[in-house]
C-alpha positions in Angstrom: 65.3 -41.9 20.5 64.4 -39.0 22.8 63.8 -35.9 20.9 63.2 -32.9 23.0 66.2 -33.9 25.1 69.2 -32.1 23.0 67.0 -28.6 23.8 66.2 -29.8 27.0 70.0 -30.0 28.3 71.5 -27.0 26.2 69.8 -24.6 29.5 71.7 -26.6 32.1 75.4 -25.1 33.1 78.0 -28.2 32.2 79.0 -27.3 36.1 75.1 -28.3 37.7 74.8 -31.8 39.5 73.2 -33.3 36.8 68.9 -34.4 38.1 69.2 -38.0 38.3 65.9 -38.6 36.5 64.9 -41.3 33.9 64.7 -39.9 30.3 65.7 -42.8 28.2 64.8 -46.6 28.4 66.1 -49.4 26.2 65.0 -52.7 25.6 67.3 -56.1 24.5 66.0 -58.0 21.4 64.9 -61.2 23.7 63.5 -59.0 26.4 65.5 -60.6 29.3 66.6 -56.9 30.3 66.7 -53.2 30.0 68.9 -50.2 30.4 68.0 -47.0 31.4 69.9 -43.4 31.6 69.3 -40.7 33.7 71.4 -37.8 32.3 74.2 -38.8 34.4 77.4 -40.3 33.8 75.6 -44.1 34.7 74.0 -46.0 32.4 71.7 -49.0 35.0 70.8 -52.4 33.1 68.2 -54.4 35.1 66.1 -58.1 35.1 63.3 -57.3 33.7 61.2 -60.0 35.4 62.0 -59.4 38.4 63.5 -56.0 37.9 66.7 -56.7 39.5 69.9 -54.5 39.1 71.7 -56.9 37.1 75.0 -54.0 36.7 76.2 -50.2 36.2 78.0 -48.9 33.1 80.4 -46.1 34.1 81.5 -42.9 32.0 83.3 -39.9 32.4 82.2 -37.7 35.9 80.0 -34.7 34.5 78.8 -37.1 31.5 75.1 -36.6 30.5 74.2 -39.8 29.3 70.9 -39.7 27.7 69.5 -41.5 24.2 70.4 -45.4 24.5 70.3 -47.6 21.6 71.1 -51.6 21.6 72.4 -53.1 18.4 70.4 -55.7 17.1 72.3 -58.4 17.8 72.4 -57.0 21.6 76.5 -56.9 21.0 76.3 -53.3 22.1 75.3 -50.5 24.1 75.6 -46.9 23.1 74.4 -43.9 24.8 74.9 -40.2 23.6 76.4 -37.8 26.1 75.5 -34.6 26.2 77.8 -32.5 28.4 78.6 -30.0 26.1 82.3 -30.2 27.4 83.3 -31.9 24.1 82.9 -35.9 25.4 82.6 -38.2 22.4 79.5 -40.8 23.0 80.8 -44.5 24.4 79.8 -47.7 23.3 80.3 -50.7 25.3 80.6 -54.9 24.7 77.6 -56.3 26.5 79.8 -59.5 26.6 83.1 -57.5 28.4 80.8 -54.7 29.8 83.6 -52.6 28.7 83.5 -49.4 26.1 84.9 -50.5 22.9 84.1 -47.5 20.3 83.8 -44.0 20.7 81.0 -41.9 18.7 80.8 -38.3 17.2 83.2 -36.2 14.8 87.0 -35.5 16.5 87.1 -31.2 16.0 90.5 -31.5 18.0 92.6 -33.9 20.2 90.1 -33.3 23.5 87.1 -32.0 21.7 84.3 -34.3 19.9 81.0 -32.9 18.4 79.1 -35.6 19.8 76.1 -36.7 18.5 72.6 -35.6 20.7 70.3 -38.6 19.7 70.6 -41.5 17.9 69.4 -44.7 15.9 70.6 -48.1 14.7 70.0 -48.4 10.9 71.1 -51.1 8.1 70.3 -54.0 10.5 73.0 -52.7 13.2 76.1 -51.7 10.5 75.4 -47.8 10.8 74.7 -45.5 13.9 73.1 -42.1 12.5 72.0 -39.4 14.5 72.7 -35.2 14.4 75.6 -33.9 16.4 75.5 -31.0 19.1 77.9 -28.3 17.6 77.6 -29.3 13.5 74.0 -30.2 14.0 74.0 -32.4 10.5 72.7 -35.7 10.2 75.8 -37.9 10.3 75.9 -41.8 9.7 78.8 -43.5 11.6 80.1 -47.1 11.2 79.1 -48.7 14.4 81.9 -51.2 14.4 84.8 -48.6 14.0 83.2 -45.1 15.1 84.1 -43.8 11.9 82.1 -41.3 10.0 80.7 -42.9 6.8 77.7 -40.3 5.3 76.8 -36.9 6.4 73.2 -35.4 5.5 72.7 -31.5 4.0 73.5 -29.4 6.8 70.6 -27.8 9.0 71.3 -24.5 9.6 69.0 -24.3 12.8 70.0 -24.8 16.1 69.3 -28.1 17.7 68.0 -31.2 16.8 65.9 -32.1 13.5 62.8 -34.7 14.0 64.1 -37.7 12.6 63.1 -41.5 11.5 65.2 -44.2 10.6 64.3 -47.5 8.5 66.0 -49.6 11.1 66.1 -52.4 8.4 67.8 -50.3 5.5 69.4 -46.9 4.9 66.2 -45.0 4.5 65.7 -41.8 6.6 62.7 -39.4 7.2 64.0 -36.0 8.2 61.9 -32.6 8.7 62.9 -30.0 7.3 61.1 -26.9 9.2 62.6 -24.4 7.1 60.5 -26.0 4.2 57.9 -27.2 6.2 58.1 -30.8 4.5 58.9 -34.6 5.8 62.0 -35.4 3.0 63.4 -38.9 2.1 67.4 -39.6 2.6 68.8 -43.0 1.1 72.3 -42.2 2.2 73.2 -46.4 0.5 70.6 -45.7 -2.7 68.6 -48.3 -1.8 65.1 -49.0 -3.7 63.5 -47.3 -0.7 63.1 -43.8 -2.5 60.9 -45.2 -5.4 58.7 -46.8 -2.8 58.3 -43.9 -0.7 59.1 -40.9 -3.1 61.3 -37.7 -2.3 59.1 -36.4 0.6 55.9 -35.6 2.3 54.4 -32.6 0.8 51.1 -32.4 2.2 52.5 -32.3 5.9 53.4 -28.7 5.7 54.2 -26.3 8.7 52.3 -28.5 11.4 55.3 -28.0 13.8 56.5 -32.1 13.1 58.3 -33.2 16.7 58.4 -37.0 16.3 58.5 -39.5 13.9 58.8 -43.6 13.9 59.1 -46.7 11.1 56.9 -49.7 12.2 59.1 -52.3 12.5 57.7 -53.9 9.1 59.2 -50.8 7.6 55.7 -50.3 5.8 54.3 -46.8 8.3 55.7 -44.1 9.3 54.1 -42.0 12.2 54.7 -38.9 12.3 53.6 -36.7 15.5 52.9 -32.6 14.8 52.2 -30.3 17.7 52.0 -26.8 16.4 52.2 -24.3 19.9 48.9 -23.9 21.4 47.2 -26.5 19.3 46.1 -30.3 19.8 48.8 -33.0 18.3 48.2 -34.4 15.1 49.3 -38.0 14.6 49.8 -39.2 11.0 50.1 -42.7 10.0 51.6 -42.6 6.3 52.2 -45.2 3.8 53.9 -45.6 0.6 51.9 -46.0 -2.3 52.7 -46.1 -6.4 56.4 -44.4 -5.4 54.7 -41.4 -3.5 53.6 -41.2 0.7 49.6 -40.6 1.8 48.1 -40.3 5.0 46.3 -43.7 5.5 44.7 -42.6 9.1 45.2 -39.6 10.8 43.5 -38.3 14.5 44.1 -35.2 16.4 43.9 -35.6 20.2 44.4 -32.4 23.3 45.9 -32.0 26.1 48.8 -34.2 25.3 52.3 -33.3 25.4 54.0 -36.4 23.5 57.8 -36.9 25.0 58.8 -40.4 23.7 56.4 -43.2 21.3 57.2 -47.2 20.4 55.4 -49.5 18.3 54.3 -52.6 19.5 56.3 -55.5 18.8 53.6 -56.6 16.1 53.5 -53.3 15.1 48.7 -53.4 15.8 49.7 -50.7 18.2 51.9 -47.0 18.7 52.5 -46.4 22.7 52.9 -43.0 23.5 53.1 -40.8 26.6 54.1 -37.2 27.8 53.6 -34.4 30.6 51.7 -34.9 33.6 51.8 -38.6 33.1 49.3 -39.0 30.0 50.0 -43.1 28.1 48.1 -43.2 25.0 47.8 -46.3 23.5 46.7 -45.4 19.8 45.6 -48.1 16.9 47.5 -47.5 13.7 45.1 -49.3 11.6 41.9 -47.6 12.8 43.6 -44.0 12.9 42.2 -43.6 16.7 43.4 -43.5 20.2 42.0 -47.3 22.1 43.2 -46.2 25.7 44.2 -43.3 27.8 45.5 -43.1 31.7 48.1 -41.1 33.8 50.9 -43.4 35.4 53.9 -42.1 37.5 51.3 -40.0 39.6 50.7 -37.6 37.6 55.1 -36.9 36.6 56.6 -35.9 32.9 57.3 -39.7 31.3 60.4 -38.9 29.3 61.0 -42.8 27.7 58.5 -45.4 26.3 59.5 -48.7 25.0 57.8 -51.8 23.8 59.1 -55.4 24.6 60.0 -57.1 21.1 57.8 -60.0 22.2 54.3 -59.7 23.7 52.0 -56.7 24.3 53.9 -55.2 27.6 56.0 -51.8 27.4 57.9 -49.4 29.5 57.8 -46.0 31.0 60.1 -43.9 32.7 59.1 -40.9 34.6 61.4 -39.6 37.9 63.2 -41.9 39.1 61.1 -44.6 38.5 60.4 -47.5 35.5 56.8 -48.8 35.4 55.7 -51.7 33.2 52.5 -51.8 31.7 50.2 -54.1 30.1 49.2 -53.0 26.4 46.0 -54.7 26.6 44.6 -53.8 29.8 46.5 -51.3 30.7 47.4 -52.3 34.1 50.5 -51.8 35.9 52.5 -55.3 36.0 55.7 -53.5 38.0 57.6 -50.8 39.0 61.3 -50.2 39.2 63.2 -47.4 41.4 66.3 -46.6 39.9 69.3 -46.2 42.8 69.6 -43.4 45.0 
């Protein structure tokens, strides 16, 4: 999930060449390959051992294909485009290579308020994400495409920070008008007593990120107020209310897209002018610090679901790194 990028595209004219430049990166359950979007209307899926061009996933000419999601069971591909000419988002068979479902709310024949970002949730049976033009949080089936829970409406433009319990129904939204992290259960799960309504001590920090370990147990939660250092907040539940078990502030970082490790000992982060963070949930502080992609904005990050290696995506290339050493194991071009 990309955040920024909704903002980020509503400046360009739906008539520019779109910048072929790497903003989102996806990674299959058994790490055997990746895709990566560049806001264009290609979606690449390379080897990832040998970084090999394995295929290209065609949409619409003038697409903007940006935040990728895989289901869990690696079935299927989904990317949301925002072109702001009223495309719905695709989703393709990874076993036909083929799109199969279209995403976002039909507003007329030719016209779909397409969703801007979005996330897997319930173990793969629900896509959720907030549209472009209604800009609510709205749960679709991700079988059928069909809208199946809409959130309180957010009366701002663009996109809300956003987390999702990729495990359950659970979701962590911001709400900046009330300056507060609140709790949706859109399936009434148990997850609300565990967790409570909301965060009520993370108050008008400016929250622009947010993530669920992958053991469903932390939530970190990323606040850059302007002109400030980012705060980064690792909560927990505890007696059916959220505390801050670490928190650490850090400058001169402008966070653009995070991961969790696969084993969850570690939160990969990285930003403007190249900055990877590799910060240690448990401690509350950041263990290492470089600049990859000489010095370029990294717009994706993702972690491989096995082992301690992740991915960045800055221009038009794709660099893997180690997480322990922090050395560069290889680099990817994407085609010109």
């Amino acid at each position: 999930m990309i955040l920024p990028l909704v903002l980020f595209f509503a400046t360009r004219k739906a008539t520019q060449k779109p910048v072929r430049q790497v903003v989102d990166i996806e990674i299959e359950p058994n790490d055997k390959w990746l895709a990566v979007s560049a806001a264009t209307d290609d979606v690449w899926i390379y080897r990832i051992s040998d970084g090999k061009l394995l295929r290209t996933l065609h949409h619409k000419p003038g697409s903007h294909l940006v935040d990728i999601e895989i289901s869990p069971d690696k079935g299927h591909i989904v990317c949301s485009n925002v072109s702001y000419e009223g495309d719905y988002t695709p989703v393709w068979s990874t076993k036909s290579w083929h799109e199969v479902a279209k995403i976002g709310i039909p507003m007329t024949k030719s016209f779909w308020d397409t969703p801007g970002n979005l996330e897997y949730a319930a173990g793969g049976k629900y896509l959720i994400g907030p549209t472009l033009f209604g800009h609510e949080l709205v749960v679709w089936n991700a079988q059928t495409g069909a809208v199946a829970y809409i959130a309180r409406k957010n009366s701002r433009f663009g996109s809300v920070a956003f987390a999702v319990n990729a495990n359950s129904t659970f979701v962590a939204m911001y709400d900046p008008q009330a300056g507060r992290i609140r709790f949706w259960n859109f399936e009434n799960t148990s997850k609300v007593r565990e967790w409570g309504d909301s965060i009520k001590n993370i108050t008008n920090r400016g929250v622009t990120m947010m993530r669920f370990s992958h053991d469903d147990r932390r939530l970190f939660v990323i606040s850059h107020p302007p002109q400030q250092p980012c705060t980064f907040d690792v909560c927990e539940p505890v007696r059916g209310a959220t505390v801050i078990a670490q928190s650490d502030r850090i400058s001169g970082l402008d966070v653009r897209d995070l991961s969790w490790a696969a084993d969850d000992s570690m939160i990969y982060m990285a930003g403007l002018f190249g900055r990877i963070v590799c910060f240690n949930p448990k401690s509350g502080t950041v263990q290492k610090s470089w600049i990859g992609h000489s010095g370029k904005a990294i717009r994706a990050v993702a972690a491989l679901h096995h082992g301690p290696e992740f991915v960045t995506g800055a221009a038009d290339a794709i660099c893997i790194w180690s997480g322990v050493s922090g050395k560069l194991v290889r680099t990817i071009q994407l085609p010109r």
